[in-house]
TINUZA-817487 format. One record per residue (C-alpha): residue number from 1; residue in three letters; z, x, y. Coordinates in pm, whole numbers, plus 50000, padded with zeros to 5 digits. Layout:
# TINUZA-817487
 kese zake     z     x     y
  NUM  ala     Z     X     Y
...
# end
This chain:
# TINUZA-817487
 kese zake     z     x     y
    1  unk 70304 22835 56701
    2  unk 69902 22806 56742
    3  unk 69759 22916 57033
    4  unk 69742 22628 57237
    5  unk 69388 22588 57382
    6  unk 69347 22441 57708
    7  unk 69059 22189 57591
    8  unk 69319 22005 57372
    9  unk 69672 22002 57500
   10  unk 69742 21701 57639
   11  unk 69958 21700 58011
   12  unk 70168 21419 57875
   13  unk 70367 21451 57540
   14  unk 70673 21613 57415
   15  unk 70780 21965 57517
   16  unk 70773 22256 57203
   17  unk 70913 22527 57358
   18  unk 71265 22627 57458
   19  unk 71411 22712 57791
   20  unk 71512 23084 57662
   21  unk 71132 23126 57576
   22  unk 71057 22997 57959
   23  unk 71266 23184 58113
   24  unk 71218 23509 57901
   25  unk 70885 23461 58022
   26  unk 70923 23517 58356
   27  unk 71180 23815 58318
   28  unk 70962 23980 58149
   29  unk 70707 23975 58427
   30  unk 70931 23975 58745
   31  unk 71296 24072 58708
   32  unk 71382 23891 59005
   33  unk 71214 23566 59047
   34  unk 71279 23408 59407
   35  unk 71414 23102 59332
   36  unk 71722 22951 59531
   37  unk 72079 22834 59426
   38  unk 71980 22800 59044
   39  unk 71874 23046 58761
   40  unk 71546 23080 58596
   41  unk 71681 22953 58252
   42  unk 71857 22647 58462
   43  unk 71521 22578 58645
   44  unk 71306 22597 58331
   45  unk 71607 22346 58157
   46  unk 71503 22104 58456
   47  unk 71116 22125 58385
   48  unk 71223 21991 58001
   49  unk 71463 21774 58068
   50  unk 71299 21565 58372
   51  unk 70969 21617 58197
   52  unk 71105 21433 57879
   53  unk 71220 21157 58094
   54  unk 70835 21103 58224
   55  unk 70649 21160 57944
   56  unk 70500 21501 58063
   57  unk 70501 21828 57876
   58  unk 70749 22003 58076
   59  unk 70723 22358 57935
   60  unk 70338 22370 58014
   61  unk 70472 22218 58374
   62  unk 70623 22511 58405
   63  unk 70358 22706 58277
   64  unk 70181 22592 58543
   65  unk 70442 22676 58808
   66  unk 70435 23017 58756
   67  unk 70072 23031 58782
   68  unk 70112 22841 59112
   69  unk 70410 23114 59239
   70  unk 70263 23443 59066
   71  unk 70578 23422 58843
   72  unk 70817 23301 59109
   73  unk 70773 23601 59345
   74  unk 70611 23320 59592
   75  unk 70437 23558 59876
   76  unk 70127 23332 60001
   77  unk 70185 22999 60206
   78  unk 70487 22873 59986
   79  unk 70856 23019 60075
   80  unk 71153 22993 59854
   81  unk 71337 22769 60046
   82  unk 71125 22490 60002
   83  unk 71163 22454 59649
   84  unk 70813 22371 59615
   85  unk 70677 22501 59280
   86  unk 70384 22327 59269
   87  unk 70217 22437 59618
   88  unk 70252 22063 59664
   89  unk 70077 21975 59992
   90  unk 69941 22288 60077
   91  unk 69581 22344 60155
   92  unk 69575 22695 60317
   93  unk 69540 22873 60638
   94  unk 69915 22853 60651
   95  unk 70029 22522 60550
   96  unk 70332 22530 60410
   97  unk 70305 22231 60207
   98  unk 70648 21969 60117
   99  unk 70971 22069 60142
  100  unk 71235 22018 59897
  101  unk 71613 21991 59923
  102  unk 71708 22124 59578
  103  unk 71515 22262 59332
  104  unk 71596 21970 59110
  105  unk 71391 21755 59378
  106  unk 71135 22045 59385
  107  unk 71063 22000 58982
  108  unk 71081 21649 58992
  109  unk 70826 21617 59228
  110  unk 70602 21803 59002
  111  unk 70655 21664 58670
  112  unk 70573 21298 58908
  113  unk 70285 21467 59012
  114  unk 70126 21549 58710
  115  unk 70229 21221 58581
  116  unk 70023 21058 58860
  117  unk 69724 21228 58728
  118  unk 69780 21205 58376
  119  unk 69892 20861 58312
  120  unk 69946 20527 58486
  121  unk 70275 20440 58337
  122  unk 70531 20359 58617
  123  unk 70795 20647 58682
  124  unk 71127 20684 58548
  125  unk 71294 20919 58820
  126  unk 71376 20811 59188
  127  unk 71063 20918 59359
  128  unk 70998 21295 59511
  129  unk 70648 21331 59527
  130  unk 70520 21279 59911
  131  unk 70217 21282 59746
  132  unk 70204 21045 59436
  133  unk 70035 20750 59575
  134  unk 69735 20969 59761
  135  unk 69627 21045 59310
  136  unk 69360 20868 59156
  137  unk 69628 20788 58862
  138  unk 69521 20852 58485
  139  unk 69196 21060 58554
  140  unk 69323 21414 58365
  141  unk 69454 21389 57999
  142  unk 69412 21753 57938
  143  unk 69514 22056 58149
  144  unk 69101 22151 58237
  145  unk 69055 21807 58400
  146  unk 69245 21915 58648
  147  unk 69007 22165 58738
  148  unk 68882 22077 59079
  149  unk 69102 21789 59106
  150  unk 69468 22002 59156
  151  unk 69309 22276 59285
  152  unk 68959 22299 59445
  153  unk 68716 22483 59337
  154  unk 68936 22518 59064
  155  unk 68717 22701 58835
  156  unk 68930 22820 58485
  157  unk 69271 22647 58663
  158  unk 69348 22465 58363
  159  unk 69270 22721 58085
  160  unk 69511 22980 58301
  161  unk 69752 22791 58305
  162  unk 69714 22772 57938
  163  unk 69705 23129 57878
  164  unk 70017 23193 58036
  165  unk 70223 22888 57808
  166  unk 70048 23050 57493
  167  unk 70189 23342 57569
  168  unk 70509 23167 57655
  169  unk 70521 23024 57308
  170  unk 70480 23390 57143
  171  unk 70835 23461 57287
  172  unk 71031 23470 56959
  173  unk 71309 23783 57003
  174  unk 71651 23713 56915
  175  unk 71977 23871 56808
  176  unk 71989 23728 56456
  177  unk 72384 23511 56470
  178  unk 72419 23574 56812
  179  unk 72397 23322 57098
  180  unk 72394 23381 57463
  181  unk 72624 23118 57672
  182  unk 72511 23109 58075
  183  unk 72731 23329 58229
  184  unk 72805 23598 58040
  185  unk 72859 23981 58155
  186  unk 72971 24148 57856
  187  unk 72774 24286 57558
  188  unk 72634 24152 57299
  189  unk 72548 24390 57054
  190  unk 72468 24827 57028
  191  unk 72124 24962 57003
  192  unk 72102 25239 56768
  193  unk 71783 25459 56789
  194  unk 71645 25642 56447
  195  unk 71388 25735 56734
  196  unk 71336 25831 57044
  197  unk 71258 25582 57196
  198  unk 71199 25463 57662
  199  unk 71419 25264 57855
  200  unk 71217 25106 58118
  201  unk 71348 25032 58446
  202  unk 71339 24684 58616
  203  unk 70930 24778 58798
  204  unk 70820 24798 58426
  205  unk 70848 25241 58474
  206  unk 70999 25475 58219
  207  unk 71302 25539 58371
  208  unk 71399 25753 58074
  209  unk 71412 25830 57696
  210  unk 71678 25773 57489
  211  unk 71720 26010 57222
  212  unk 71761 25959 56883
  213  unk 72131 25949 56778
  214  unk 72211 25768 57064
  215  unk 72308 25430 57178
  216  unk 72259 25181 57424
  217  unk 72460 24820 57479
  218  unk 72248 24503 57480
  219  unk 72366 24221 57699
  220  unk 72039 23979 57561
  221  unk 71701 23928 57554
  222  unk 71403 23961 57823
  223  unk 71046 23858 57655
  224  unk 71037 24077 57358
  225  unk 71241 24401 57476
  226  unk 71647 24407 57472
  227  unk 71828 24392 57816
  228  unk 72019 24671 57816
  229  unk 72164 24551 58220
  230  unk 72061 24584 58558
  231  unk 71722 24439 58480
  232  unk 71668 24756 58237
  233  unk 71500 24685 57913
  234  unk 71381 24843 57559
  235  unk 71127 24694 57389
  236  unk 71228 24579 57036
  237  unk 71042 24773 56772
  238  unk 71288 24754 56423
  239  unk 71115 25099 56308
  240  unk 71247 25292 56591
  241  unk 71599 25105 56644
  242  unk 71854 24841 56507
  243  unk 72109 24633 56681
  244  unk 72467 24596 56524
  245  unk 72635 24258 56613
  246  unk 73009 24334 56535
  247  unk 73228 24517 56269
  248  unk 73381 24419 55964
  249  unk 73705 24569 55899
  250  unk 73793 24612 55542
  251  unk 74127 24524 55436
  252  unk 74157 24478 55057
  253  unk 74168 24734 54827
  254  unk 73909 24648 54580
  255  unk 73684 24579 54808
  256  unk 73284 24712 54754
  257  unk 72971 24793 54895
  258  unk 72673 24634 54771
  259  unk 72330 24808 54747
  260  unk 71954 24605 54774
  261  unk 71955 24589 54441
  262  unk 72243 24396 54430
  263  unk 72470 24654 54221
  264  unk 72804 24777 54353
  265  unk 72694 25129 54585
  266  unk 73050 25196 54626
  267  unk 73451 25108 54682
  268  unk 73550 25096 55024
  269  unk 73858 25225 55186
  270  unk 74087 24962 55348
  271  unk 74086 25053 55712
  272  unk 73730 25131 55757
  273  unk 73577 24894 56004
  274  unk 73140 24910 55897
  275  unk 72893 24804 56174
  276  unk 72733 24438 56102
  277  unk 72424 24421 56152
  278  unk 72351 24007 56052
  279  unk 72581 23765 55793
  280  unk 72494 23454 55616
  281  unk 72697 23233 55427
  282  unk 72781 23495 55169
  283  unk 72772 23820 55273
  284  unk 72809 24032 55605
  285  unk 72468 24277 55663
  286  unk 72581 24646 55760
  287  unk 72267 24796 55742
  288  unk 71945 24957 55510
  289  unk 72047 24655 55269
  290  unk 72384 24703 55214
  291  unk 72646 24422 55203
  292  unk 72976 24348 55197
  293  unk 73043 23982 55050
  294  unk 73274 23735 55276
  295  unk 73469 23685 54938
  296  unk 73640 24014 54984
  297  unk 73763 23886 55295
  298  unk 73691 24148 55570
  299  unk 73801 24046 55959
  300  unk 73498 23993 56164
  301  unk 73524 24119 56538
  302  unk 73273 24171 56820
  303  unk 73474 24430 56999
  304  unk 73742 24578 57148
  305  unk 73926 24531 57481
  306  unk 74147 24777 57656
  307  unk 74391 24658 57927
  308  unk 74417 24855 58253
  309  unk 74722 24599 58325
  310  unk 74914 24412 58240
  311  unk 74717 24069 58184
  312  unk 74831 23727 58052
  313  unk 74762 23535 57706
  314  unk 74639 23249 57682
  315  unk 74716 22983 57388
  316  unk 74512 22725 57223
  317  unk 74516 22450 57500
  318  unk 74517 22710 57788
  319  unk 74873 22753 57904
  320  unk 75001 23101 57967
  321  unk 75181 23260 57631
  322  unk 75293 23567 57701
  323  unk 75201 23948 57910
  324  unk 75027 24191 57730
  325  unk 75128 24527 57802
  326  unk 74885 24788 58041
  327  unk 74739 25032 57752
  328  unk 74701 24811 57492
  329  unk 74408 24689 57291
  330  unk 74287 24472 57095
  331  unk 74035 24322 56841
  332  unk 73821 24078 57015
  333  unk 73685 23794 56784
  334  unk 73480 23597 57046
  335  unk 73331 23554 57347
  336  unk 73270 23260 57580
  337  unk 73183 23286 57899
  338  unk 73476 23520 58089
  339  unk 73730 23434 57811
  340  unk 73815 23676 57560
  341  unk 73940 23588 57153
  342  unk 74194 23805 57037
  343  unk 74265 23544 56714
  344  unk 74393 23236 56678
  345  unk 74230 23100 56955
  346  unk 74425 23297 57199
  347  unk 74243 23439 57480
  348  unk 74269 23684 57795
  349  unk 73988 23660 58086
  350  unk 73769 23893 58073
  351  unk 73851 24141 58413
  352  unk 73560 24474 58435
  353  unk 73776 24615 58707
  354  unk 74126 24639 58465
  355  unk 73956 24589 58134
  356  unk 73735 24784 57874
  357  unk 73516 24644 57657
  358  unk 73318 24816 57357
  359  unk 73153 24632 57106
# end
């Protein structure tokens, strides 16, 4: 995406970038944004979806709302509590400003008051803004006319707010084939290092370096570095490290190993299970090139789960099947939310105190 420059982009229109990119963002910059009863990827899914409903760019919204909070750490008049990202009433010296009783009331309130500045259409929402009939309506089509007008003197509001959603829109990491359902505690992937390489610790500090050989589990994304837990991160950089996915297990006997060039590299033993690093239609990735193609019919897992007790199956529509037995393990072929695939659609919930998991 372009750079967007503040001169041009318009406060009403469509919204361009996702909620992952949003809240990556603020990650990135503050671990722990203090925001109340709701996480930063469900707030920044508010700003788009109410901000679609009224017309208003709700990803540069938010944009501005972290300029407003200093990336939801709050710490001048504004508490958390009132679910005021906007500084919405607030003049100074103390002023609190509005109060909100959910954040959902909190971002509507903003999107409606932007709207009263940028257009004069009527709104769509049940009205939140305390403030919306104190606006001179339709007097800022762009983000610098509201330079002096939102916030006095003002001087460069606008075109800050505008750095901060072009750099927003530069978030592009992701684990190729891998999505990352809300909720989620377990791994998605293994960090391999071909370098050494530092794992930062939550304050942005080298916490310490991990040595070449080793490995680290990823649990997602944060801005462009891999969240490796605990607000711990690795910035991506694909000539130091690469991140396998899953495994395929080979089963069939004639079963080969393709090289870049596309000629067979080898035959592979039936039993060996090769780390995947991406798959397309055709062909599972395992790394430097080399593929193994989906025709040969290799099982595709994620992991591997351990039981520390007994636990209870699961089938298809959720009623209990059977107990499987303390010790086992098993292949684990998906993952949503706490619930486990073993195949078939069976599933186990996922238990860190009696369970583990490697990918």
């Amino acid at each position: 995406m372009a750079k967007a420059k503040a001169e041009s982009l318009t406060i009403t229109g469509q919204s361009q970038l996702t909620s992952q990119q949003l809240g990556d963002y603020v990650l990135m910059n503050n671990p722990f944004p203090a925001i109340m009863g709701i996480s930063i990827y469900q707030l920044a899914d508010l700003y788009l979806e109410i901000g679609s409903k009224e017309g208003i760019r709700g990803d540069a919204a938010f944009a501005q709302a972290i300029h407003e909070t200093g990336y939801f750490a709050f710490g001048g008049d504004v508490i958390p509590a009132q679910n005021n990202y906007a500084g919405i009433g607030t003049v100074g010296g103390g002023v609190k400003g509005a109060f909100f009783a959910t954040p959902e009331e909190g971002v509507r309130a903003h999107i409606q008051h932007l709207k009263a500045y940028a257009s004069t259409l009527p709104l769509e929402t049940e009205l939140a803004d305390p403030r919306f009939s104190l606006v001179r309506r339709g007097v800022a089509e762009v983000w610098t006319d509201l330079n002096g007008k939102w916030a006095v003197p003002g001087n460069n509001y606008g075109q800050n707010i505008m750095t901060i959603y072009s750099a927003m829109a530069s978030m592009t990491l992701t684990i190729p084939n891998v999505t990352l359902p809300s909720g989620h505690s377990l791994p998605v992937g293994m960090l391999y290092f071909s370098k050494d390489v530092p794992l930062l610790s939550p304050n942005g500090i080298v916490y310490k370096w991990m040595k070449r050989g080793s490995t680290a589990r990823v649990y997602g994304v944060i801005g462009k570095a891999y969240d490796t837990g605990g607000g711990y991160t690795i910035e991506a950089d694909s000539s130091k490290m690469a991140i396998a996915i899953g495994r395929a297990l080979i089963k069939k006997s004639d079963t080969y190993l393709y090289g870049p060039d596309k000629k067979i590299s080898r035959k592979i033993i039936p039993g060996e299970a090769l780390r995947v690093y991406s798959f397309d239609e055709a062909n599972y990735y395992v790394g430097g090139g080399y593929y193994v193609p989906k025709s040969s019919n290799p099982t595709y897992f994620v992991g591997t789960i351990k039981l520390g007790a007994d636990t209870v199956l699961y089938d298809q529509q959720g009623n209990p099947n059977k107990t499987l037995a303390k010790g086992d393990s098993f292949r684990v072929y998906g993952i949503e939310g706490k619930k486990l695939d073993l195949g078939n659609q069976y599933t186990i919930t996922y238990n860190k105190a009696l369970m583990t998991y490697s990918n």
